[in-house]
MARTOR-241731 format. One line per 4 residues: number of its first residue (from 1); for each residue x, y, z of N, C-alpha, C. Coordinates in Angstrom, 3 decimals, always signed. Layout:
NUM	X/Y/Z/X/Y/Z/X/Y/Z; ...
//
This chain:
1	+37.252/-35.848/+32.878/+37.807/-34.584/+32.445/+36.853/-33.880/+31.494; +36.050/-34.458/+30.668/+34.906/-33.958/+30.044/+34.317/-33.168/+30.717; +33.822/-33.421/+31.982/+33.317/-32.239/+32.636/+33.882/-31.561/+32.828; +34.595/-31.570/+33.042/+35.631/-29.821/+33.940/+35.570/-29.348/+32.697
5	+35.863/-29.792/+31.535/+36.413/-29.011/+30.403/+35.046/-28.710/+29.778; +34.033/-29.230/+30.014/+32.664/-28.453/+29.797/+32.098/-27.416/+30.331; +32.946/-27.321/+31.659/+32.060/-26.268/+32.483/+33.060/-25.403/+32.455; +34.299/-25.555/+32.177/+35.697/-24.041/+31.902/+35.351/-23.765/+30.401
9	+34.694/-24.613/+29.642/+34.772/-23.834/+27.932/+33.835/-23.683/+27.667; +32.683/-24.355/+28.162/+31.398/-23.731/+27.621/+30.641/-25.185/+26.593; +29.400/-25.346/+27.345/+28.797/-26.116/+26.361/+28.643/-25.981/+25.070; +28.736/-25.131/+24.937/+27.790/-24.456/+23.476/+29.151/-24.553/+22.418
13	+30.125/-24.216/+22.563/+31.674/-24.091/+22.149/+32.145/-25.599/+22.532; +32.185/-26.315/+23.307/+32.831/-28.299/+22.828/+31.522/-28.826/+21.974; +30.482/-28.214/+22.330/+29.617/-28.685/+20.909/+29.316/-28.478/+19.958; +29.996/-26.940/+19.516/+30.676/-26.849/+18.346/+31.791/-27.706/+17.316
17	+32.508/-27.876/+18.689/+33.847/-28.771/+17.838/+33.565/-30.263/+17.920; +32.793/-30.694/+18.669/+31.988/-31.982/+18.822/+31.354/-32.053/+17.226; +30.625/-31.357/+16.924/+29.630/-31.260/+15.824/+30.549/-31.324/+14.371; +31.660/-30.499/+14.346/+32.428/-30.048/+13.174/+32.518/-31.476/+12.740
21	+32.763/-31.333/+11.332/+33.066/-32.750/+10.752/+34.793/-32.914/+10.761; +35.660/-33.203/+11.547/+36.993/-33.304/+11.342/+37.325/-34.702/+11.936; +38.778/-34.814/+11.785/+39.407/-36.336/+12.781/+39.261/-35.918/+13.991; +39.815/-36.921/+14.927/+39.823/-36.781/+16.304/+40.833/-36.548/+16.583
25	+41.580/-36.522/+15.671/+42.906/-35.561/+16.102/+42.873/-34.317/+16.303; +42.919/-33.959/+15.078/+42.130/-32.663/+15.267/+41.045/-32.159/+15.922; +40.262/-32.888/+16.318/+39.522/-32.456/+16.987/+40.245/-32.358/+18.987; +40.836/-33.112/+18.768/+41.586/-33.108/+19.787/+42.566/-32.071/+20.289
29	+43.407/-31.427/+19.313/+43.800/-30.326/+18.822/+42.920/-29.486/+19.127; +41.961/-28.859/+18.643/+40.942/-27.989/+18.788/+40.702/-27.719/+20.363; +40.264/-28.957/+21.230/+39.962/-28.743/+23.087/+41.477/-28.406/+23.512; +42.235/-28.724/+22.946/+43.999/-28.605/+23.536/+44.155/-26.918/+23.186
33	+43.911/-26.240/+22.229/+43.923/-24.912/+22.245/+42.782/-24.360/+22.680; +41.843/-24.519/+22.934/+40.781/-23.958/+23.684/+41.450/-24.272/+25.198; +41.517/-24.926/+25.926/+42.240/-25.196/+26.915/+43.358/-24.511/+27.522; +44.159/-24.508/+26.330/+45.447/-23.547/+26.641/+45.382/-22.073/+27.142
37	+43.925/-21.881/+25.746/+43.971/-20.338/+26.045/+42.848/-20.240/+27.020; +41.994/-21.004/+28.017/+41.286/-20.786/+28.926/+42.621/-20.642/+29.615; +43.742/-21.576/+29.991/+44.917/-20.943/+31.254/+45.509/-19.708/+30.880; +45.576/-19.433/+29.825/+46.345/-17.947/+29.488/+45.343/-16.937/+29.690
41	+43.981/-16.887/+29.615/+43.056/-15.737/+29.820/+42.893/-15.864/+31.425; +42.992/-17.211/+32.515/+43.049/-17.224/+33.637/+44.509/-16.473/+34.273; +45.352/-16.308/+33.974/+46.639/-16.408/+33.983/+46.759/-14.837/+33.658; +46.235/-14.358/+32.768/+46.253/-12.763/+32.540/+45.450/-12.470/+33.922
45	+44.190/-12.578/+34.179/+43.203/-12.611/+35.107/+44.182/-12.274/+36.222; +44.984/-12.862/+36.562/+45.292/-13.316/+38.092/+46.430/-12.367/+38.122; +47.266/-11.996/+37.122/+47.958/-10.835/+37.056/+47.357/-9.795/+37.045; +46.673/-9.236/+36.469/+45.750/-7.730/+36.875/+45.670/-7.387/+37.778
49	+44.724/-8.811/+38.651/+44.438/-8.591/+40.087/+45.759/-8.464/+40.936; +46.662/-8.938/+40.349/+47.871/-8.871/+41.561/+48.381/-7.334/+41.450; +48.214/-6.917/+40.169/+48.652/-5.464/+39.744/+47.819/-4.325/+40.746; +46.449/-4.659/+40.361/+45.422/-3.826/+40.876/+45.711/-3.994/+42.685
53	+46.372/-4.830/+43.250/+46.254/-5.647/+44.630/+47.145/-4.507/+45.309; +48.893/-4.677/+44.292/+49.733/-3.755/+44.817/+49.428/-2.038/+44.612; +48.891/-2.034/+43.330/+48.373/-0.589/+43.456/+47.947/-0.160/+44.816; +46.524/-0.788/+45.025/+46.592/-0.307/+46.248/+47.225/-0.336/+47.574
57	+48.360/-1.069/+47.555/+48.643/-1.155/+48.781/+50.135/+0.286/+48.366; +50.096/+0.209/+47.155/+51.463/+1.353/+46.973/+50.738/+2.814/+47.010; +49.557/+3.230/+46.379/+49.262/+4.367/+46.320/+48.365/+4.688/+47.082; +47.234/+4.004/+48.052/+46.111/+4.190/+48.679/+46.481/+4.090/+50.178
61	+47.813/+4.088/+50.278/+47.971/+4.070/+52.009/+48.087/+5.219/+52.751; +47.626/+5.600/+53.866/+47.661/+7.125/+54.003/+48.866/+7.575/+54.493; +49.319/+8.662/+54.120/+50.487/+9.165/+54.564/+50.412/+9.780/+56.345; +51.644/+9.026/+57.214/+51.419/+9.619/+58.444/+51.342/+11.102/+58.377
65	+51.731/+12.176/+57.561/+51.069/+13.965/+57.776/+50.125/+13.826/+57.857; +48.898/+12.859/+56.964/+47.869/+13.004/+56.524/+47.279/+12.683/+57.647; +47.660/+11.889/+58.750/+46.738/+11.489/+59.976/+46.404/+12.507/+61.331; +45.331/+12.634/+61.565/+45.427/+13.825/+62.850/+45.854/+13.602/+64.540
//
């Protein structure tokens, strides 16, 4: 799981909190909210697109007058 969670958060950022001087609880704590909010910024992500998805299918369809 180290990997996945290296390559969704970023090396540079678990070796930040790698580095910090705290417990491993806390430090544990720390990847558990980094984590969380990687699914909540994925999770916003995937709503937009569903927003942006129906937009177009609600406002960009052509109206049969409009066809010749």
């Amino acid at each position: 799981m180290k990997n996945s969670m290296e390559v969704k958060i970023g090396s540079t950022i678990l070796g930040r909190i790698n580095a910090a001087r705290m417990s491993e609880a806390e430090r544990q704590v720390a990847l558990n909210a980094m984590r969380d909010a990687d699914l909540l910024v994925d999770a916003i992500v995937w709503v937009v697109r569903k927003i942006e998805q129906f937009g177009e299918r609600l406002f960009l369809k052509p109206a049969m007058k409009h066809q010749a």
